[in-house]
C-alpha positions in Angstrom: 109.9 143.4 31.0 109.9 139.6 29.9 105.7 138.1 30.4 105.7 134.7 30.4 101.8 133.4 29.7 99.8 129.8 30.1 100.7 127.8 27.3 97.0 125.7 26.7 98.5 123.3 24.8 101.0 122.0 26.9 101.6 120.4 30.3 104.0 118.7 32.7 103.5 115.2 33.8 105.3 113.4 36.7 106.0 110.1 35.6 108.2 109.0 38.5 108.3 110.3 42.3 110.7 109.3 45.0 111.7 110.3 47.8 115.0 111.3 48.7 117.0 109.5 52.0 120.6 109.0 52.8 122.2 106.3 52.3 122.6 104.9 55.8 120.3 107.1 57.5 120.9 110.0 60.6 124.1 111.0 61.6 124.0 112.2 64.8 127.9 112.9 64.8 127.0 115.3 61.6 123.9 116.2 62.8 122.4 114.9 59.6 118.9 113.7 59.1 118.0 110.3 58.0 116.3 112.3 54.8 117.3 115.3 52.0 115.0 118.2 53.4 113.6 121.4 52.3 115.8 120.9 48.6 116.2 123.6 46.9 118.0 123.4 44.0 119.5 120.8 41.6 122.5 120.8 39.6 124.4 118.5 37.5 127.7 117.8 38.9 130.6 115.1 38.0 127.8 113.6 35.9 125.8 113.3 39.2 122.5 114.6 40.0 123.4 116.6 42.9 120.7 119.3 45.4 121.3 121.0 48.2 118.5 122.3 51.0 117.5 125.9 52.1 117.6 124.4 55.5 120.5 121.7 55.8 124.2 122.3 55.8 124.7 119.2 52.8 125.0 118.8 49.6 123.6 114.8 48.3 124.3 113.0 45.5 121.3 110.8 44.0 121.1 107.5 42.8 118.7 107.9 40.3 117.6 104.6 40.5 117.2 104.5 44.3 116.5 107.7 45.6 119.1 106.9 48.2 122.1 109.7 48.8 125.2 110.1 49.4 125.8 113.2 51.4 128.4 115.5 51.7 128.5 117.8 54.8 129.2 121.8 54.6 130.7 124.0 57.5 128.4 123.8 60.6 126.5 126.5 61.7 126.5 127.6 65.9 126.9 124.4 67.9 127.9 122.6 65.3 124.2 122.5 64.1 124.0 121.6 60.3 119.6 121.5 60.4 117.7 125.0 61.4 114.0 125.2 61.5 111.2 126.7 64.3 111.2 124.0 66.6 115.1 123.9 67.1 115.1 128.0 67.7 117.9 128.4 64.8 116.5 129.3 61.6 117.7 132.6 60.9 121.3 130.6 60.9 120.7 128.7 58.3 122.7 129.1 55.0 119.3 129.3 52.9 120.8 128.2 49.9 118.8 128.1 46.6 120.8 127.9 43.8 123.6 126.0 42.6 125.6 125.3 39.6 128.9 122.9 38.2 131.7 125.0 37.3 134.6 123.7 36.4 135.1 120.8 38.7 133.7 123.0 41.7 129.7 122.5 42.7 129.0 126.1 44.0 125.7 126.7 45.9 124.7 130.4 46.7 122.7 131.9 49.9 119.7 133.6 49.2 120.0 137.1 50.8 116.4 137.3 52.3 118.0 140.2 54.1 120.3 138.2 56.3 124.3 138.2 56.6 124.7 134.8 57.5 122.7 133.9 53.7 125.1 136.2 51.9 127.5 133.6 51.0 128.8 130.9 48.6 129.5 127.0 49.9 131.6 125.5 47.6 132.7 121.8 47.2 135.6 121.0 45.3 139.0 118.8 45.4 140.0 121.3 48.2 136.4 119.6 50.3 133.7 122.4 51.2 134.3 125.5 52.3 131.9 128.7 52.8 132.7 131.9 51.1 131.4 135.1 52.5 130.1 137.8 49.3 129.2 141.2 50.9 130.1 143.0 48.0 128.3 140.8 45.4 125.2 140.6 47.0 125.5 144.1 47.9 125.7 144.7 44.1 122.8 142.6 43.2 120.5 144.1 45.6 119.2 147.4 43.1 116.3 149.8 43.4 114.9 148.2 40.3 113.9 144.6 42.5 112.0 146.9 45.0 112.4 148.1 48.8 112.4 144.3 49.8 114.7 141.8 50.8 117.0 140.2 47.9 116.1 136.8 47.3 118.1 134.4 45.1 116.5 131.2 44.0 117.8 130.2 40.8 120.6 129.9 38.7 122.5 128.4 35.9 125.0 128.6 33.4 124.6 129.7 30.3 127.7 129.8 27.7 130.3 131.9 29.9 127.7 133.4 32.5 125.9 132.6 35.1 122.1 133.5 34.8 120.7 134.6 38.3 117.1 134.7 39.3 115.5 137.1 42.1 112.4 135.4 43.1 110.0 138.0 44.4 106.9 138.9 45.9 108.9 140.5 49.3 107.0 143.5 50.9 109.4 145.9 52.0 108.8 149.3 54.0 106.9 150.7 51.3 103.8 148.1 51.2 105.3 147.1 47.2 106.5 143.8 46.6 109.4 142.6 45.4 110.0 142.0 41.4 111.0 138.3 40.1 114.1 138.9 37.8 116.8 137.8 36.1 120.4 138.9 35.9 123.9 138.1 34.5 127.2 138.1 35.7 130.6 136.7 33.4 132.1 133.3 35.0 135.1 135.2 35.0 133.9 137.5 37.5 132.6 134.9 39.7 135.8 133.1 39.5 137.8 136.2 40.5 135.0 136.8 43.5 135.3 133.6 45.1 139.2 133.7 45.0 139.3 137.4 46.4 136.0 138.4 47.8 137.7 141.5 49.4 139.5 143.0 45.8 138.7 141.2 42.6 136.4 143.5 40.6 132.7 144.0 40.6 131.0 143.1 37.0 128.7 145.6 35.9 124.7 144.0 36.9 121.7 144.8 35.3 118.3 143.1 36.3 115.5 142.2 33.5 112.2 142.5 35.3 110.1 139.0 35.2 106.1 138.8 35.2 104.7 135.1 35.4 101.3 135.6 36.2 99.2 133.7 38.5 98.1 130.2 39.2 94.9 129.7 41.3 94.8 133.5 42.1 98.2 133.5 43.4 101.1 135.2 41.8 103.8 132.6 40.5 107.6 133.7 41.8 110.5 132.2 40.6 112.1 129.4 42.0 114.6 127.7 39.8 116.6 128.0 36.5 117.9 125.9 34.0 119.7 126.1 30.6 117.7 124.3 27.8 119.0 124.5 24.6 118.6 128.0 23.2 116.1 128.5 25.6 116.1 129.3 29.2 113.8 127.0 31.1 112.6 127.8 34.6 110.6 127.1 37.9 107.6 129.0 39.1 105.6 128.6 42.6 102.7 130.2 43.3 103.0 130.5 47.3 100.6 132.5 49.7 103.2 134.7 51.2 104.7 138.3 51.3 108.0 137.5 52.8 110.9 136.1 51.3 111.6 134.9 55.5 108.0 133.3 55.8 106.4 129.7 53.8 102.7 130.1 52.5 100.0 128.2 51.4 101.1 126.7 48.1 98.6 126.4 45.0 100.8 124.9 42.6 104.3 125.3 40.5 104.6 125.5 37.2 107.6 125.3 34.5 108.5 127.0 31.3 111.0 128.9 29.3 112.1 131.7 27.6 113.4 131.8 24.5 113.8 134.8 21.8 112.0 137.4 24.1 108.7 135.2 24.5 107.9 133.1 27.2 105.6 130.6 28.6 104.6 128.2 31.3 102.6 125.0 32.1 101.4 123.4 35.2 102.4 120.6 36.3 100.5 117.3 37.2 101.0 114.7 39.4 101.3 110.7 38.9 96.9 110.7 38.9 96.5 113.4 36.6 95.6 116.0 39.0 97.7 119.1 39.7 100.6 119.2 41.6 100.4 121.1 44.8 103.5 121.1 45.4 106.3 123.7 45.9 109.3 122.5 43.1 112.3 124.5 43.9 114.9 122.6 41.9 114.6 121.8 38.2 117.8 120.2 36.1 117.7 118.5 32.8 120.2 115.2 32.8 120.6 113.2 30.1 117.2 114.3 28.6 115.3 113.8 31.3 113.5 116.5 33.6 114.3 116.4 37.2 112.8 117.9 39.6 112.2 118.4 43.4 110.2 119.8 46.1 110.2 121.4 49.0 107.8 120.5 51.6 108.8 123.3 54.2 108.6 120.5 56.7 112.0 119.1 58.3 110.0 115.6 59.1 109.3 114.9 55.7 112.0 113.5 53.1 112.1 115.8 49.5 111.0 114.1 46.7 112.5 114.0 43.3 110.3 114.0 40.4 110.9 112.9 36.7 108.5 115.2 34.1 107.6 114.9 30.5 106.5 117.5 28.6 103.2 116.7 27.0 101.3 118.0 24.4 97.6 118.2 23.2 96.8 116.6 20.0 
């Protein structure tokens, strides 16, 4: 069991917040928005910031500078619907993806689980354009007694050396009243690489989860929500959200970041352009050319993500 504690002598300041919009607003044809919502993760890809959304069939490019995006659309859902929320009936079809790395020239971006088929799969983007690949048998394999009776629910990821570092973010009741562990696991590029060729025959890697306890912000327990490769460390994303499904949002408190690093770990919170904390849920952290980035999810389809720039300060 990894514990990551409050570090009181550190904290993250947003020094720059924009909100994210594509360039040349909705598509109806696509059925794009005129924003990037709910996104999720961030990766750096062809020396582009790129994120994808739990609830939007596109990956975006950012200019940095701008905010604006440049999107690029995934397989459509039923309908040819590409945005799934409440009011449009269609959420459960949503892709829910929450993680997404570069590797090789390929920018992959992986479904959550949350206990649906439909999130059990891989969109990939690549010289061949995007495609969808369906994992059964990989997220069959990741989904151990060790995490708890609940639903699986992937949310971050990078890569570190020749693997990619998963994280389960948890805090899903299942049948037995428990919740869910947060947790990370590790699986060889190689394998990866073989399962997204032949998701039907290449081999299984052998997966073993490390059990993840962050603690609490505001009296609510921080879960997991992003990874990021940081050196020799391991830097991550934490949200402390009022909710016992990995299905339902909650009442958010605050997010935090840290890292871990030779069996240690800690965390900070984060605080906003005035000083005061950041309510805010951050589901995608990426370091690019030593700057933080990092974005937020505001769970609400009307309302553009932002992408935030951080420094890490310390008390004197």
């Amino acid at each position: 069991m990894l514990r990551a504690a409050p570090a009181a002598d550190r904290s993250w300041r947003v020094v720059r917040r924009q909100p994210l919009r594509y360039r040349g607003g909705r598509d109806l044809d696509h059925d794009r928005p005129a924003h990037v919502r709910a996104a999720s993760a961030l990766t750096v890809w062809r020396d582009q910031v790129a994120v994808v959304s739990d609830d939007a069939s596109f990956v975006a490019t950012v200019e940095l500078a701008s905010g604006l995006c440049d999107p690029i659309a995934l397989p459509a859902g039923p309908d040819g619907r590409r945005q799934f929320d409440r009011g449009r009936g269609n959420k459960a079809d949503k892709l829910d993806l929450e993680a997404c790395v570069a590797i090789d020239d390929a920018l992959i971006a992986l479904g959550s689980d949350s206990g649906l088929a439909v999130r059990r799969q891989a969109a990939v983007v690549d010289a061949r354009g995007a495609r969808l690949v369906a994992l059964p048998r990989l997220y069959a394999a990741l989904r151990q007694p060790i995490l708890g009776s609940g639903a699986l629910n992937l949310e971050g990821a990078t890569v570190v050396a020749d693997a990619l570092v998963l994280g389960n973010r948890g805090g899903d009741v299942g049948p037995d009243g428990v919740a869910t562990i947060d947790a990370l696991a590790r699986l060889p590029l190689a394998a990866l690489r073989a399962l997204l060729a032949d998701p039907d025959g290449a081999a299984l890697p052998a997966i073993a989860w490390t059990p993840l306890a962050l603690g609490a912000l505001g009296g609510v327990a921080l879960r997991l929500t992003e990874l990021e490769a940081w050196d020799d460390a391991l830097a991550f994303a934490a949200t402390a959200e009022a909710t016992a499904s990995a299905y339902d949002d909650g009442a958010v408190v605050g997010s935090v970041i840290g890292a871990l690093a030779d069996g240690a770990a800690w965390w900070a919170p984060i605080l906003d352009v005035d000083g005061a904390p950041l309510t805010a849920k951050v589901e995608g952290l990426v370091r690019h050319r030593d700057r933080w980035l990092a974005s937020i999810d505001a769970d609400d389809p009307d309302r553009p993500s932002d992408l935030l720039e951080l420094e890490l300060t310390r008390a004197s």
